[in-house]
TIVOMAR-140865 format. One record per residue (C-alpha): residue number from 1; x, y, z. Coordinates in Angstrom, 1 decimal, always signed. Example, Ala and Ser with C-alpha at 12.3 -4.5 7.8 and 13.67 -1.06 7.14 Angstrom:
% TIVOMAR-140865
    n       x       y       z
    1   +12.3    -4.5    +7.8
    2   +13.7    -1.1    +7.1
END
This chain:
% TIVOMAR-140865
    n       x       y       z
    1   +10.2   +27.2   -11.8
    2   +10.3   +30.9   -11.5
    3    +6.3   +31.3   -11.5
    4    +6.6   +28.5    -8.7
    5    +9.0   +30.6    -6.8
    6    +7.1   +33.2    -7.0
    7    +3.9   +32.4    -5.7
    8    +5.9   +30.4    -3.4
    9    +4.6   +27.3    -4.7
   10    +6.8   +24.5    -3.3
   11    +5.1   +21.3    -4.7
   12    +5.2   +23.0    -8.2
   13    +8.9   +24.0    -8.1
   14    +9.8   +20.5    -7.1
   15    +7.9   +19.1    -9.8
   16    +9.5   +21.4   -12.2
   17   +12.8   +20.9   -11.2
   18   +12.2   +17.1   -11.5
   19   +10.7   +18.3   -14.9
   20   +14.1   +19.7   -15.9
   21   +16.0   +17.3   -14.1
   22   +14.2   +14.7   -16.6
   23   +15.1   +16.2   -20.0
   24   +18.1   +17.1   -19.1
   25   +18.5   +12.8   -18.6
   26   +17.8   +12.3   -22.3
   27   +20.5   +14.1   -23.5
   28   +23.7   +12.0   -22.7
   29   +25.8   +14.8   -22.5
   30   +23.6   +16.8   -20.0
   31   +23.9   +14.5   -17.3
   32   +25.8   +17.0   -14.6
   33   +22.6   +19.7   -15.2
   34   +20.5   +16.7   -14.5
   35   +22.2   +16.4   -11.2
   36   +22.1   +19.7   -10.7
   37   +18.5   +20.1   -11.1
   38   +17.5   +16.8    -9.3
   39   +19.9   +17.6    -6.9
   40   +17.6   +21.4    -5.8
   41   +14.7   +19.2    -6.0
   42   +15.8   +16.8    -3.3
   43   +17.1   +19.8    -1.1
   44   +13.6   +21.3    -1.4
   45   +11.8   +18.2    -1.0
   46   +13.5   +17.5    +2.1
   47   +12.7   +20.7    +3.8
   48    +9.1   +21.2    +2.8
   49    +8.8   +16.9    +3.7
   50    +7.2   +16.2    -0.1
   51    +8.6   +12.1    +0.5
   52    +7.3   +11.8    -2.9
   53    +9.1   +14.3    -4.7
   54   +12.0   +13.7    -2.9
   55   +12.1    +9.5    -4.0
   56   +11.5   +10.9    -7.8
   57   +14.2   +12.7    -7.4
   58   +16.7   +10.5    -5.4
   59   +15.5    +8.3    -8.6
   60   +16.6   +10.4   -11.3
   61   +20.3   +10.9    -9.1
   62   +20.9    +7.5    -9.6
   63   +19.9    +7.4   -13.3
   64   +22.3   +10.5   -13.8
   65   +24.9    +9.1   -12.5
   66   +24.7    +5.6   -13.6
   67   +24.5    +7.3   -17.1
   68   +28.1    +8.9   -16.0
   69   +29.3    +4.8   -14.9
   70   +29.1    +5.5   -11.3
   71   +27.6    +2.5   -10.8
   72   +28.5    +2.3    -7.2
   73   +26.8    +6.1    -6.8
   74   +24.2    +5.1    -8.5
   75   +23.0    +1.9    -6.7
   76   +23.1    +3.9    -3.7
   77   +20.7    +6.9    -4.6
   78   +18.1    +4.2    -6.3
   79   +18.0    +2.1    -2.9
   80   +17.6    +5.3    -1.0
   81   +14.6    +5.9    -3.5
   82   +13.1    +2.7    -3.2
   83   +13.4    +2.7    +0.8
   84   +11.3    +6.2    +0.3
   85    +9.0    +5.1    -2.0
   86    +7.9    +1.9    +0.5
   87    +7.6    +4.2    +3.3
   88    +5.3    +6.8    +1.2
   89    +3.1    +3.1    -0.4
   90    +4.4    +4.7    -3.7
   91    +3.9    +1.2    -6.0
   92    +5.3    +3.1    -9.3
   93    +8.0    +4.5    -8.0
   94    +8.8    +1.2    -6.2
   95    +8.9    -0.9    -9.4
   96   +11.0    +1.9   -11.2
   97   +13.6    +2.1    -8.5
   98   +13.5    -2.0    -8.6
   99   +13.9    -1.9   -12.2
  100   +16.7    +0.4   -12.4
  101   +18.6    -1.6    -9.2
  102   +18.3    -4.8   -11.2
  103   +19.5    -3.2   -14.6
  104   +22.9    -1.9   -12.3
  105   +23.4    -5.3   -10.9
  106   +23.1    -7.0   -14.2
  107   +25.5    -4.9   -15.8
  108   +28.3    -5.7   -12.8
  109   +27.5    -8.4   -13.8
  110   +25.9   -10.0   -10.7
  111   +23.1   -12.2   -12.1
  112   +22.0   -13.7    -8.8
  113   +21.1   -10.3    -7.5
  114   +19.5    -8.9   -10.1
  115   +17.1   -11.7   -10.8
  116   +16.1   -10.9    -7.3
  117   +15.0    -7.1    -7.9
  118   +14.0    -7.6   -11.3
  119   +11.4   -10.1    -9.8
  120   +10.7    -7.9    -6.7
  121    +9.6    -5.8    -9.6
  122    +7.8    -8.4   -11.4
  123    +5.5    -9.4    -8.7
  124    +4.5    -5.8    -8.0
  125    +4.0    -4.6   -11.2
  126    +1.5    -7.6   -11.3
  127    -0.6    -5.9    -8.9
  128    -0.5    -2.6   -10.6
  129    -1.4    -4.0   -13.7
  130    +0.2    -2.0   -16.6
  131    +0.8    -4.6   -19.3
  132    +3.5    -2.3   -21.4
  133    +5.4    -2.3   -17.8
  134    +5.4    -6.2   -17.3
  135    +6.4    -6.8   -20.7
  136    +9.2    -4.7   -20.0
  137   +10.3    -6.1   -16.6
  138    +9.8    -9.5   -18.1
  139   +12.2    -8.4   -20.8
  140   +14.9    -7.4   -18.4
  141   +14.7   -10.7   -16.6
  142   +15.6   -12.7   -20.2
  143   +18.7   -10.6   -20.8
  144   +20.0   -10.8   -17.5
  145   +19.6   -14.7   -18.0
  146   +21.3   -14.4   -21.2
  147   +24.4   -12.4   -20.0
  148   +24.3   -15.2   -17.3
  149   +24.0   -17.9   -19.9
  150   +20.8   -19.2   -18.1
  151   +19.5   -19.8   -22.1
  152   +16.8   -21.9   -21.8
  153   +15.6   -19.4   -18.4
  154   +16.0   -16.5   -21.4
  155   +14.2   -17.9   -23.7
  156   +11.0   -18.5   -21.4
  157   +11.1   -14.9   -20.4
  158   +11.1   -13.6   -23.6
  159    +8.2   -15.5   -25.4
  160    +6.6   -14.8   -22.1
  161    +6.9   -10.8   -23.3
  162    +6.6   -11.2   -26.6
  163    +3.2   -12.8   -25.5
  164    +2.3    -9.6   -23.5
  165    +3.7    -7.2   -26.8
  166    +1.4    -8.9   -28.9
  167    -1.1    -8.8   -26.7
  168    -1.4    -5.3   -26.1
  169    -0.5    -5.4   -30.1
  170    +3.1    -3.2   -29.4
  171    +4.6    -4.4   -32.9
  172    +8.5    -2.7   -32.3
  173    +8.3    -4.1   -28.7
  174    +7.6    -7.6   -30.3
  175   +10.0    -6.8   -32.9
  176   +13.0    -6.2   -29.9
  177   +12.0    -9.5   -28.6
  178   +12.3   -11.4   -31.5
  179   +15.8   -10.3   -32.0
  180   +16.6   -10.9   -28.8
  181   +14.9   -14.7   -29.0
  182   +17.2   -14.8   -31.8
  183   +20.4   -13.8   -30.0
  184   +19.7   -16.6   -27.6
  185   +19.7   -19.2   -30.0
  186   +22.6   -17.9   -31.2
  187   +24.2   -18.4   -27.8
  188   +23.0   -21.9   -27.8
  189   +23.9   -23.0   -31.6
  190   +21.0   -23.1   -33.0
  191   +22.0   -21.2   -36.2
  192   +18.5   -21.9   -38.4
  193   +16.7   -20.6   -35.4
  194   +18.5   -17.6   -34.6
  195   +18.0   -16.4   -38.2
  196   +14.0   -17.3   -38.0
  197   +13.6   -14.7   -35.4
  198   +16.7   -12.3   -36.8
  199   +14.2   -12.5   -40.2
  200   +10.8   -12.2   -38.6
  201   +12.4    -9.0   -36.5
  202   +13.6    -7.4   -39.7
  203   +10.3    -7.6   -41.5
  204    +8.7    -5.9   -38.7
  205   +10.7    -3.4   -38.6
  206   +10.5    -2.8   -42.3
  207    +6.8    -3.0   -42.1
  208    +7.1    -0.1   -39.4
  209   +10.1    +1.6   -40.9
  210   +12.5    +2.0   -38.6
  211   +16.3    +2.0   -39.6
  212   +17.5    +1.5   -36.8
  213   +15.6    -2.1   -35.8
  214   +16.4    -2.9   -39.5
  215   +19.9    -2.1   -38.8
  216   +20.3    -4.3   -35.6
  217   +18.5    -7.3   -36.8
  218   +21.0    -7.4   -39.8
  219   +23.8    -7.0   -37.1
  220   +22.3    -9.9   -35.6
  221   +22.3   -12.0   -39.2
  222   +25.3   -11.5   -39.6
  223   +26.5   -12.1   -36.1
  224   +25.0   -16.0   -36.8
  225   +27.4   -16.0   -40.3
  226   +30.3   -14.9   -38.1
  227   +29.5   -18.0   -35.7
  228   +29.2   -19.9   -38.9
  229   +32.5   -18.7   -39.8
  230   +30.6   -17.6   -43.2
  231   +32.6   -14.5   -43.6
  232   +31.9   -13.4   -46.7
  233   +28.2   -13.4   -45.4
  234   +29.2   -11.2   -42.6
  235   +30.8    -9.3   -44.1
  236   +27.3    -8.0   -46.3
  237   +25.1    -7.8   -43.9
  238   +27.9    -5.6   -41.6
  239   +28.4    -3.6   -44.8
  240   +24.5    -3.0   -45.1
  241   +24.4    -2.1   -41.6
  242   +26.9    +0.4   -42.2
  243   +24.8    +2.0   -45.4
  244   +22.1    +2.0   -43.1
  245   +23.8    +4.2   -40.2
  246   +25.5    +6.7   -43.0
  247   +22.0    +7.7   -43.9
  248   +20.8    +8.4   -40.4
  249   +23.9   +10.5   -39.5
  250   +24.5    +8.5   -36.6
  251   +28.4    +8.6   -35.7
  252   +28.2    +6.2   -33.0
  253   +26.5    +3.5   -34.7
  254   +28.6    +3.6   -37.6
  255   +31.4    +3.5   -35.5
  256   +30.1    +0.1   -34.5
  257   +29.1    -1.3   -37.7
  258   +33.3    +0.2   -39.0
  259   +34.2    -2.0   -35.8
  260   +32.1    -5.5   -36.9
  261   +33.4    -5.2   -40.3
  262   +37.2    -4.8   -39.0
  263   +36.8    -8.0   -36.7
  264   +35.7   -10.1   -40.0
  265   +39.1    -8.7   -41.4
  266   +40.7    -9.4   -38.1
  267   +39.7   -12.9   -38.0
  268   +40.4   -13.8   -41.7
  269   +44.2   -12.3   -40.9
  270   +43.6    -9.5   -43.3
  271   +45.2    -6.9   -40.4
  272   +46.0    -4.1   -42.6
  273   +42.1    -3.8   -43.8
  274   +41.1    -4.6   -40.0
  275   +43.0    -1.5   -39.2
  276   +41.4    +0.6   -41.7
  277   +37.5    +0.0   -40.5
  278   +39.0    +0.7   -37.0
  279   +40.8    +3.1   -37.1
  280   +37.5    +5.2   -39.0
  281   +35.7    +4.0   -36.1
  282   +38.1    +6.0   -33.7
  283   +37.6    +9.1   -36.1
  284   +34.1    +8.8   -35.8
  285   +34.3    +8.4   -31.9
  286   +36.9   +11.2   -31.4
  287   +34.5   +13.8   -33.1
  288   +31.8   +13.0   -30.5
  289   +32.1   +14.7   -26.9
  290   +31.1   +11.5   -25.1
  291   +34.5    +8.9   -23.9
  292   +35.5    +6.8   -26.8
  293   +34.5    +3.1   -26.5
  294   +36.8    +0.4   -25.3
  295   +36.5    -1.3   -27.6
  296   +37.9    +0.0   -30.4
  297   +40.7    +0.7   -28.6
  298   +41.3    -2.7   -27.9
  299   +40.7    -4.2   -31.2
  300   +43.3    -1.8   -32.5
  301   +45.8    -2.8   -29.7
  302   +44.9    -7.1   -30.5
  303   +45.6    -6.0   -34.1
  304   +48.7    -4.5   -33.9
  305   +49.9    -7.0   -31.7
  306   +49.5    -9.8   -34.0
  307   +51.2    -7.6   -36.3
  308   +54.4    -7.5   -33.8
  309   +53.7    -4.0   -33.7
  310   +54.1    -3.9   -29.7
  311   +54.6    -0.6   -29.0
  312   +51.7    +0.8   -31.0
  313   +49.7    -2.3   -29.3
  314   +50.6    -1.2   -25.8
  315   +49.8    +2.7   -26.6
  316   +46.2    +1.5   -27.6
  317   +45.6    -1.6   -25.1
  318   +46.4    +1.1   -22.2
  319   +43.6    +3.4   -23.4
  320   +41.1    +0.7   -24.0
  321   +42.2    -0.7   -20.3
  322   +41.4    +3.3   -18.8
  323   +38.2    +3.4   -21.1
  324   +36.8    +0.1   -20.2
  325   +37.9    +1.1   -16.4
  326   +36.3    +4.3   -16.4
  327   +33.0    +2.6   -17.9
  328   +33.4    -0.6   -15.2
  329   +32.8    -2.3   -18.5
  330   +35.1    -5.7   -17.4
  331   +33.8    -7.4   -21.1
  332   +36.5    -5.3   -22.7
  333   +38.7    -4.4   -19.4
  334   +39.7    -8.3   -19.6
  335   +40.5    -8.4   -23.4
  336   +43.0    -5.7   -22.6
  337   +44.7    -7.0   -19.9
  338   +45.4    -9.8   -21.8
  339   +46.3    -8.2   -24.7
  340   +48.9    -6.4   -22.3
  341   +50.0    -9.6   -20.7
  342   +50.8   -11.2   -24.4
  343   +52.6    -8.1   -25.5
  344   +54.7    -7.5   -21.9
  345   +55.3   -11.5   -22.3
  346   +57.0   -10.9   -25.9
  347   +58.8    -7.9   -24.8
  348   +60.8   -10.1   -21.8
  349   +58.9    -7.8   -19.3
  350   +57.6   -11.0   -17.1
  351   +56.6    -8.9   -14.3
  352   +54.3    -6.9   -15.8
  353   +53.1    -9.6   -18.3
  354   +52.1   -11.7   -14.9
  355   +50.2    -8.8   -13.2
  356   +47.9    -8.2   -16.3
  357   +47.5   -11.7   -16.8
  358   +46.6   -12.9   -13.4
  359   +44.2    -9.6   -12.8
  360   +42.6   -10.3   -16.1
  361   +42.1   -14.2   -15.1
  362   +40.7   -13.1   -11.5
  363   +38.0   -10.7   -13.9
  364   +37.4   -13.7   -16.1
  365   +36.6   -16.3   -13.0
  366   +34.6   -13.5   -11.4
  367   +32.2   -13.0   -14.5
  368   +32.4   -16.2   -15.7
  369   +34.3   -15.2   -19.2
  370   +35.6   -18.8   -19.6
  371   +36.8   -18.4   -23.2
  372   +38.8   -15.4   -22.1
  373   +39.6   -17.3   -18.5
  374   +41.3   -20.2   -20.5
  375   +43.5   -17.7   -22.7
  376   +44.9   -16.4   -19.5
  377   +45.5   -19.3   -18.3
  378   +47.5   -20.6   -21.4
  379   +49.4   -17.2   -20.9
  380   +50.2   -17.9   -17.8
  381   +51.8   -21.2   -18.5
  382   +53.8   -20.4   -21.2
  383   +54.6   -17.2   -19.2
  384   +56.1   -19.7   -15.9
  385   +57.6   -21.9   -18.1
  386   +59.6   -19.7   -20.1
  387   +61.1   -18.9   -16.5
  388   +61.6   -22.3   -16.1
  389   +59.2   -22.2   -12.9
  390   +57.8   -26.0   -13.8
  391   +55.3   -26.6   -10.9
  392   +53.5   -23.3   -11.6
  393   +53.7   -24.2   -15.7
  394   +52.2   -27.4   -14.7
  395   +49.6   -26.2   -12.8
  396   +48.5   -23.5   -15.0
  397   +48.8   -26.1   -18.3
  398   +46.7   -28.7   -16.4
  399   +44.0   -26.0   -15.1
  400   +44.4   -24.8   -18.9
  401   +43.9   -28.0   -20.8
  402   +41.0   -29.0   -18.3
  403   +38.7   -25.9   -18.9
  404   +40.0   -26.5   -22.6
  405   +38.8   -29.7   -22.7
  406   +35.4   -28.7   -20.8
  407   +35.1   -25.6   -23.2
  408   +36.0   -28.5   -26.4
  409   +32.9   -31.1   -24.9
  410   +30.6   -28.2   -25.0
  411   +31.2   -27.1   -28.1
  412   +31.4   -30.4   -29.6
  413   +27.9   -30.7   -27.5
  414   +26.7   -27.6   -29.1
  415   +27.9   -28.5   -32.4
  416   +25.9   -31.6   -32.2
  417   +23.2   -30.0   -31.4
  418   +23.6   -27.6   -33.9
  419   +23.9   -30.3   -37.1
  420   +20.7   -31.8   -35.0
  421   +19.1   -28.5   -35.5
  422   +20.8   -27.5   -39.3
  423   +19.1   -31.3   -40.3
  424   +16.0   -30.5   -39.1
  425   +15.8   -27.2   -40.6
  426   +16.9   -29.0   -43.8
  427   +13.8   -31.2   -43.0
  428   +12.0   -28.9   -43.0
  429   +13.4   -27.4   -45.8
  430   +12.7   -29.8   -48.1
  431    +9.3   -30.5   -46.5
  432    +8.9   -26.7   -48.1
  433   +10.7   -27.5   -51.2
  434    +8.3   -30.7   -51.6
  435    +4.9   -28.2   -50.9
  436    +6.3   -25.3   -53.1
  437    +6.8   -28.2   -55.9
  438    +3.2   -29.5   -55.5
  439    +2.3   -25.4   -55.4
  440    +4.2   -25.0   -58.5
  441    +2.5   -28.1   -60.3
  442    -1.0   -27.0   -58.6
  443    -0.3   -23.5   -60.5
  444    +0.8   -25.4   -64.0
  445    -2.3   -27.4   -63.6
  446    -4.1   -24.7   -63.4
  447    -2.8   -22.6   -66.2
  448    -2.8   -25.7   -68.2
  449    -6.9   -25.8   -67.4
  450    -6.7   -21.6   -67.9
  451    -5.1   -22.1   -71.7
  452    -7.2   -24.6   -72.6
  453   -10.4   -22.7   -71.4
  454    -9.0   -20.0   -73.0
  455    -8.4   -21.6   -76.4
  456   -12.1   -23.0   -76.2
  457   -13.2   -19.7   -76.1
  458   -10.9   -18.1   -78.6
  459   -12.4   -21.3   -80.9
  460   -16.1   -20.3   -79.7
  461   -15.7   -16.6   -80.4
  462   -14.4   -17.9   -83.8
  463   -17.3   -19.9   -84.7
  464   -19.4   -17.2   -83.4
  465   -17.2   -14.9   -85.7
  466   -17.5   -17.5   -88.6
  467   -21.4   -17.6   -88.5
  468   -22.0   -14.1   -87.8
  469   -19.8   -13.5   -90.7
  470   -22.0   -16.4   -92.8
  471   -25.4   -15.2   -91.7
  472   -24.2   -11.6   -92.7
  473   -23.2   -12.8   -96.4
  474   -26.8   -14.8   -96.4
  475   -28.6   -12.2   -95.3
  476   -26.7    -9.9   -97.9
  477   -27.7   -12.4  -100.5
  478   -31.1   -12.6   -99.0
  479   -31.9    -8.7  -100.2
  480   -30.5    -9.1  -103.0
  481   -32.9   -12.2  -104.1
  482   -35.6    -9.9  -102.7
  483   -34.4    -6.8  -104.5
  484   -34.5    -8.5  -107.7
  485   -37.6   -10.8  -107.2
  486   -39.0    -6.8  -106.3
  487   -37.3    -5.2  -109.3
  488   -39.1    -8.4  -111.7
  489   -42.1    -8.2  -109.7
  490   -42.6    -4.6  -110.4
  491   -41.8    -5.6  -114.3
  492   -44.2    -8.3  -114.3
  493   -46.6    -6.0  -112.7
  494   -45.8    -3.4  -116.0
  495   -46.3    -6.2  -118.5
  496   -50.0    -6.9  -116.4
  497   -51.1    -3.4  -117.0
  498   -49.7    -3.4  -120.4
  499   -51.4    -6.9  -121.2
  500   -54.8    -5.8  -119.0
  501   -54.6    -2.5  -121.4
  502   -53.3    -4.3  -124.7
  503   -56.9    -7.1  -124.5
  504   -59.1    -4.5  -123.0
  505   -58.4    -2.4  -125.9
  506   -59.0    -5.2  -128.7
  507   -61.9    -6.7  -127.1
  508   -63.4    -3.5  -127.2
  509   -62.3    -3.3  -130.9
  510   -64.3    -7.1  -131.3
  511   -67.1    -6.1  -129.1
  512   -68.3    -3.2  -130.9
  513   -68.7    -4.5  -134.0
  514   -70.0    -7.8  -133.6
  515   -72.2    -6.2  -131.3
  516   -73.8    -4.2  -133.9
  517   -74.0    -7.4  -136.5
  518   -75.8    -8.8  -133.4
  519   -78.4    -6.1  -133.2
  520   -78.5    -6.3  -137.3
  521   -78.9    -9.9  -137.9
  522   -81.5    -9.9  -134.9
  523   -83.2    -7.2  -137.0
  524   -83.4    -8.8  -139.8
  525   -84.7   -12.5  -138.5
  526   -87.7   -10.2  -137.4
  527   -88.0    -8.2  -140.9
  528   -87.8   -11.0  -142.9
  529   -89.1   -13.5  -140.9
  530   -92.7   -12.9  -142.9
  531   -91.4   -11.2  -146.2
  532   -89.1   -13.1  -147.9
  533   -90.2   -15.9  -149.9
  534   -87.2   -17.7  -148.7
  535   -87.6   -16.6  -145.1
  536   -87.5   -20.2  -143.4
  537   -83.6   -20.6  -145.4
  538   -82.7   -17.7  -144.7
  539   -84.0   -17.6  -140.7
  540   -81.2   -20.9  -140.4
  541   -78.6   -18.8  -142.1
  542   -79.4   -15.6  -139.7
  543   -79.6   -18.0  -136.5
  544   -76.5   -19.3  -137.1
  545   -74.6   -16.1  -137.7
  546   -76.5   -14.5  -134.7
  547   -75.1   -17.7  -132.8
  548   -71.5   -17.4  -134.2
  549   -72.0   -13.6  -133.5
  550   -72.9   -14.0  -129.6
  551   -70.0   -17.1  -129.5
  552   -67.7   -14.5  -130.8
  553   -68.8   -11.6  -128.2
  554   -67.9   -14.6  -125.5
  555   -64.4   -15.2  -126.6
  556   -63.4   -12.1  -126.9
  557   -64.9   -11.6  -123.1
  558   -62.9   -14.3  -122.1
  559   -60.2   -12.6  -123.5
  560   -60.4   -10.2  -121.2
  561   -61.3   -11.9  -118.3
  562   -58.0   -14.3  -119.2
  563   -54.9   -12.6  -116.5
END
């Protein structure tokens, strides 16, 4: 801003001062600097003619100031932005300005009219084309269905974002969609349903990490156990929810979770504990700067006067009445009149008992609270009668029992239509139960097959085992056979040498001399073959010892020859 001012750089000082106007938005406490700032910017863009600039910052005006509950302020500065923004063909800025005069009207609430912007806004953003954006509008369009009880209209809002989220694959936008699916079937009764979608939001979130969609889906869970009158249910998820917010630090959220868990005391009659969760709530909302909510204010008031504690109930009903008036919240500004009319009523005050009542049943016809409209009605009537005014008792007891009897049909209807949808989710159920049974004896089956393939191969790693171990002990047995068939071999092989040596030697012994008687009787056949007078006698004799001789010579060669 001051290097702007400097070099006398208009268009940058207005953008800066929209810069600061911005942050300063974000911080709920900062909302009178963000006027301050947009406020310069405007003055600025007005006299330099920057249309632009100056819808931007008309824009963030009305977002300032509907932070601060000046609705009515508000509105105006957003249609004063939007008027610019046509004039300057500005689409964005258009569609923002829609947006934000469809989120005021919705909160009034007017329905009717915000449907109108919101789809003003719908229809252009179509032709701009950001995805993220039409998600978003589509979004808005569901809960202002919802607050108007147009459920089924809700519901095809919603998947039609949810469609866009998963498109553009924006998991915590998809996540705040399912939980808001599941709020509307909440609304409607369908119990099963609601906690589908509570369920499928909380994993998401838990995927993703964040606390804080972890703690609202479980507020939502155990919204549907409160519907169900399941208490004890409620009761744990509120008390998780509660765990939840202590570890982020955040006061006001825990203020709310003390709150849910005092209204499950409060409707089980357990006042004393229902003031102890809400009164903690009001500690933790008095140490934060911003206005206390309503609500606690009036669940302490309701509380204490079921108690018969009347003046403590009228000292906190009056604050929660100023709070929610203050806030234009008429969700709790009703409650409280109410609350003021029953204790004024008990009190003998008639007067004032009858100007909260009928204020809080002209609120409840306006906004369509019909629950609420019927208990002011009933107060009402009991109200004339005990003033003995009988034609204004009957009339308020017959306009009483008829929207009691409208409000019984429906939820008779919507308890039909809730057992419709409890059997078919037990259909369903057991439909699971029946495939997680076939599952189950799919896996037995199969672990039956696993053990007996596994015993098979314990048995063949045995018998593997078993004739390794066999083959080892033959082939053990095998060396030895071989060592001693060896070690004998080796013997036999000594006794050879020792036989070869023992024969060689005596044939050598035999050979020699029969040798030489040989070679002596072949000598003497010649000497004496013609010089002894009995040669021819004596020749026979010699032949047959040179014969016996040479037969001799041949056995004992065979005895060496023999192995």
């Amino acid at each position: 801003i001051s290097l702007a001012q400097k070099l006398h750089h208009a268009s940058g000082k207005i953008a800066s001062l929209i810069s600061v106007a911005k942050i300063h938005h974000f911080n709920k406490l900062q909302q009178d600097s963000c006027i301050y700032y947009a406020e310069q910017a405007r003055a600025l863009a007005l006299q330099t003619g920057a249309k632009k600039r100056w819808a931007e910052a008309l824009y963030f005006l009305g977002k300032a100031h509907n932070a601060k509950l000046n609705k009515a302020l508000a509105l105006d500065y957003f249609e004063q932005s939007l008027r610019m923004a046509i004039q300057t063909g500005d689409r964005a800025q258009q569609f923002s300005s829609l947006n934000e005069i469809g989120k005021v009207h919705m909160r009034s609430p007017k329905a009717n009219e915000a449907e109108q912007y919101f789809h003003r806004a719908l229809a252009l953003q179509k032709k701009i084309g950001n995805k993220r954006n039409l998600a978003g509008i589509l979004h808005n369009l569901g809960n202002n269905s919802a607050m108007a009880n147009w459920l089924d209209k809700a519901l095809e809002y919603y998947q039609q974002s949810m469609s866009i989220m998963q498109e553009i694959n924006d998991r915590q936008g998809e996540a705040l969609i399912l939980s808001m699916i599941g709020y509307t079937y909440l609304q409607k009764g369908y119990y099963p349903r609601t906690l589908e979608f509570y369920q499928k939001a909380y994993d998401i979130y838990e995927e993703l990490g964040i606390a804080e969609g972890m703690a609202r889906s479980l507020t939502g869970i155990g919204g549907v156990y409160e519907s169900m009158e399941n208490y004890e249910r409620a009761l744990s998820n509120y008390r998780q929810v509660l765990r939840i917010h202590e570890n982020m630090g955040g006061k006001a959220h825990q203020a709310k979770a003390l709150n849910e868990i005092g209204r499950i005391h409060f409707l089980k009659q357990e006042y004393d504990s229902a003031l102890i969760y809400f009164f903690r709530a009001l500690d933790l909302q008095k140490a934060d700067p911003a206005p206390g909510d309503p609500h606690t204010y009036s669940f302490i008031g309701s509380t204490y006067e079921q108690m018969n504690l009347l003046d403590s109930a009228l000292l906190y009903l009056k604050q929660g009445l100023e709070l929610a008036r203050r806030s234009d919240d008429r969700l709790v500004e009703a409650p409280c009149l109410i609350g003021l009319g029953k204790v004024f009523l008990k009190q003998g005050r008639t007067a004032l008992a009858k100007s909260n009542l009928e204020h809080a049943l002209a609120i409840t016809i306006a906004t369509g609270f019909r629950q609420q409209e019927m208990e002011a009605r009933k107060m009402l009537y009991q109200l004339y009668k005990a003033q003995n005014n009988y034609s204004e008792a009957l009339r308020y007891h017959e306009t009483y029992r008829d929207l009691q009897d409208s409000l019984f049909n429906e939820k008779n209807t919507e308890q039909i239509v809730r057992l419709e949808a409890q059997n078919e989710f037990e259909r369903e159920k057991q439909q699971l139960a029946f495939e997680q049974e076939r599952q189950i004896a799919r896996q037995r089956s199969f672990q039956r097959l696993t053990l007996a393939a596994l015993a098979i191969a314990i048995l063949f790693i045995l018998a593997i085992a078993w004739y390794y171990r066999l083959k080892q002990r033959a082939n053990a047995e095998l060396r030895r056979l071989n060592e001693e068939i060896r070690r004998q071999k080796d013997q036999l092989e000594k006794l050879d040498q020792l036989k070869s040596r023992f024969f060689t030697n005596i044939s050598h012994e035999f050979r020699t001399p029969l040798t030489i008687i040989g070679g002596m009787v072949q000598q003497i056949r010649k000497f004496s073959a013609h010089r002894l007078p009995f040669a021819g006698k004596f020749s026979d004799l010699l032949q047959h010892a040179a014969y016996d001789g040479k037969r001799c010579a041949e056995h004992v060669g065979n005895i060496r020859k023999k192995p």
